[in-house]
C-alpha positions as CSV (number, residue, x, y, z in Angstrom):
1,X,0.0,0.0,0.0
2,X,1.2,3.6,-1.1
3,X,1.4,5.9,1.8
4,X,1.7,9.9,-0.2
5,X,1.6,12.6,1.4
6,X,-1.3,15.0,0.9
7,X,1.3,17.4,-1.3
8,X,2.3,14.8,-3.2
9,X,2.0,15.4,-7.0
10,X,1.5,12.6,-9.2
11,X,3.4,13.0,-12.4
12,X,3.4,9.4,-14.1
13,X,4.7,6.2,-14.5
14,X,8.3,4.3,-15.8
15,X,6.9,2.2,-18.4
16,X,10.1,0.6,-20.0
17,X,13.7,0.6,-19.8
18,X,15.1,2.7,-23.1
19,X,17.9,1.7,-25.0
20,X,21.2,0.2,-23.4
21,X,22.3,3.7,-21.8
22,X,20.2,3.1,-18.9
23,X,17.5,5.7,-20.4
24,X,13.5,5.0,-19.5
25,X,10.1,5.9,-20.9
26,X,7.7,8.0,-19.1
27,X,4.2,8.0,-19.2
28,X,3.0,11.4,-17.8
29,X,-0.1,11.8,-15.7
30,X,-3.2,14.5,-16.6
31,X,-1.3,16.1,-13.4
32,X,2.5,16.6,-15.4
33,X,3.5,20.0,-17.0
34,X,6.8,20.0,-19.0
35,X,8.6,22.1,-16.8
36,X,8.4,19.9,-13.7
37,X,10.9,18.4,-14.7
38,X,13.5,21.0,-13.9
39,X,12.3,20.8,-10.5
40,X,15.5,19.4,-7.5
41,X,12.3,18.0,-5.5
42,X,11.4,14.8,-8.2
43,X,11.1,11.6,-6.3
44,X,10.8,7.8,-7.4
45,X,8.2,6.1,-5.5
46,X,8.6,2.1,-5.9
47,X,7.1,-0.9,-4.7
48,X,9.0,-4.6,-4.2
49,X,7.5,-7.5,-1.6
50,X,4.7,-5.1,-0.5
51,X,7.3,-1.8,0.8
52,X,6.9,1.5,-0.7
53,X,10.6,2.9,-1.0
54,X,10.6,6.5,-2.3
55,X,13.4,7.6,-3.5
56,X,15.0,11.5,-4.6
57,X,16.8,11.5,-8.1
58,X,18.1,14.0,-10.3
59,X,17.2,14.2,-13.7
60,X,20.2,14.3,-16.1
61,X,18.4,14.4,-19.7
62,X,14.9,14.5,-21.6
63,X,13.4,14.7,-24.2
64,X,9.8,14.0,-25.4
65,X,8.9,10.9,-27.1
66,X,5.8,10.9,-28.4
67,X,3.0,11.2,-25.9
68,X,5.6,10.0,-23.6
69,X,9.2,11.3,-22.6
70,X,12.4,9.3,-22.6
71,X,14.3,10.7,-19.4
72,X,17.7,9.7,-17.6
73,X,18.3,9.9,-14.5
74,X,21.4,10.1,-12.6
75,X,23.4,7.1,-11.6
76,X,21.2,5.0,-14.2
77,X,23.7,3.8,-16.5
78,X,22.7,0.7,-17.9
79,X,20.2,-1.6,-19.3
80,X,19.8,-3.6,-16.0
81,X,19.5,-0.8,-13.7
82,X,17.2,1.2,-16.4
83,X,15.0,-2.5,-15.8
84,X,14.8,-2.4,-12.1
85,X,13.1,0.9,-12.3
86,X,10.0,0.0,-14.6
87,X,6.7,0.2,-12.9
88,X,8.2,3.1,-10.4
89,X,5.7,6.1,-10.3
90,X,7.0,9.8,-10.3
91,X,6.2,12.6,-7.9
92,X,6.9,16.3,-6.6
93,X,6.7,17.5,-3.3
94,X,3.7,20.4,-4.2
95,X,4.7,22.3,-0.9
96,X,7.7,22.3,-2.1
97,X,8.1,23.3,-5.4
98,X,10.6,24.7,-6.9
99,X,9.3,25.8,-10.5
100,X,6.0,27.9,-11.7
101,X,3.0,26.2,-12.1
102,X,1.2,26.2,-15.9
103,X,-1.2,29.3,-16.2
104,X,-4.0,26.3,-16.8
105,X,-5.1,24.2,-13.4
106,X,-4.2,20.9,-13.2
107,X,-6.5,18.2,-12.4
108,X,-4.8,17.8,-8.8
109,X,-5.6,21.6,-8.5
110,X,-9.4,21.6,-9.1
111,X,-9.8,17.7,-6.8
112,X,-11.4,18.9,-3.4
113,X,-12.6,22.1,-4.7
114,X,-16.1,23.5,-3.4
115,X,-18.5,24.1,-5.8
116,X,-21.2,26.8,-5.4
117,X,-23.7,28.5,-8.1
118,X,-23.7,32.0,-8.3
119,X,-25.4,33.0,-5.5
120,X,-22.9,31.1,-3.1
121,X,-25.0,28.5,-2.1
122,X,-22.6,25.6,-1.5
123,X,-23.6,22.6,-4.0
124,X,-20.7,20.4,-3.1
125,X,-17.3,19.3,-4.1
126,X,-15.2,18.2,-6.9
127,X,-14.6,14.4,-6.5
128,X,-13.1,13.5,-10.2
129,X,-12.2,14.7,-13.3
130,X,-13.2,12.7,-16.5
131,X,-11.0,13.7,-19.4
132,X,-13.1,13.4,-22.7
133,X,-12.0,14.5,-26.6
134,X,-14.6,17.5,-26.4
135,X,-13.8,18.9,-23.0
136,X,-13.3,17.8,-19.5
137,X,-16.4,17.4,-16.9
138,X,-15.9,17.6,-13.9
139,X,-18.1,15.5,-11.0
140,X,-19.1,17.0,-8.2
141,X,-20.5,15.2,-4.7
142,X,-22.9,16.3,-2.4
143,X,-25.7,14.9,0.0
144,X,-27.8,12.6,-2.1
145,X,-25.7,12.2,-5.0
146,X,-23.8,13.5,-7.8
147,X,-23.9,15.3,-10.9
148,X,-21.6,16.2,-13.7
149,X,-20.4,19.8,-14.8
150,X,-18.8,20.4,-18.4
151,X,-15.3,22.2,-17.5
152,X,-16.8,25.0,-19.9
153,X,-17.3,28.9,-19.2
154,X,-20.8,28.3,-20.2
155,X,-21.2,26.2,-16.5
156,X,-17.5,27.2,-14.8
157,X,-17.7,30.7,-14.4
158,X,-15.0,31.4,-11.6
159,X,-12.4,29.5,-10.1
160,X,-10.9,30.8,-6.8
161,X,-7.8,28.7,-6.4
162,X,-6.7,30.4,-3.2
163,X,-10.3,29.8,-1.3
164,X,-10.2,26.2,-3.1
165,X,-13.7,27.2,-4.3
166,X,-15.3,26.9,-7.9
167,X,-18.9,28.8,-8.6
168,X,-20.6,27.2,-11.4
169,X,-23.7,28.4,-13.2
170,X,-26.2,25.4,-12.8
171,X,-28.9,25.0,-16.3
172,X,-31.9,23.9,-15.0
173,X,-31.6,19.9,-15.4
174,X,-27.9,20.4,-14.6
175,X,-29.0,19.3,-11.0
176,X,-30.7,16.2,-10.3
177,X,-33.2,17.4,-7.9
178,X,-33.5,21.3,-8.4
């Protein structure tokens, strides 16, 4: 079992070893911006006969691959090694950042969010994000239920990042019981 802290940043996931030079291939999360990578505060979080190691590493080289990105890290310098990291999933310490977030929230952002209409009635909280080819939606829980809101102006009409508080304009139907 993982045990993250509540900062932690999920960024993705080594997927294979890359070449002989001890180069792998990562799979970024909806969470990963390009420039996280620059960050000192990366860590390696992998799993072997049920223990969690995490482990701080310093990336050497990347470059995108892809959807993907091929990245070295330091002290990786072969095949073998490359292979006992596959399966290892990537973080950053979000307290402790060290580059700018992208101007565009991130999914980890908008999670936990209170959701209100307009008038600041409270109408719940962001529990997920589905990511769909059109737009994102995002779904939102509250006593009896949930319902879905596109991640559109047309329904998303503020987003207060500091208060952790979205205000939505609700359509009538938009709501299950209003």
């Amino acid at each position: 079992m993982k045990v993250l802290e509540m900062t932690d940043i999920y960024l993705g996931r080594i997927v294979k070893a890359f070449g002989i030079r001890g180069e792998l291939k990562f799979h970024p999360s909806e969470d990963f911006w390009e420039e996280v990578l620059e960050s000192r505060k990366l860590e390696l979080y992998s799993e072997n006969a049920g223990k969690t190691t995490k482990l701080p590493f310093e990336l050497v080289e990347k470059r995108p691959h892809g959807t993907s990105y091929v990245v070295k890290l330091k002290g990786v310098d072969n095949r073998n090694r490359a292979e006992e990291l596959v399966g290892s999933e990537l973080f950053v310490d979000g307290d402790a950042l060290d580059v700018a977030l992208p101007y565009e929230l991130l999914p980890f952002q908008v999670v936990g969010m209170t959701v209100k209409d307009e008038a600041g009635n409270v109408l719940g909280r962001v529990t997920r994000i589905v990511f769909s080819a059109a737009h994102d939606v995002y779904e939102v829980e509250r006593d009896g239920g949930t319902f879905m809101v596109p991640a559109i102006p047309e329904f998303v009409v503020d987003v207060n990042e500091d208060e952790g508080e979205m205000t939505i304009r609700p359509l009538p139907g938009l709501i299950e019981d209003e």
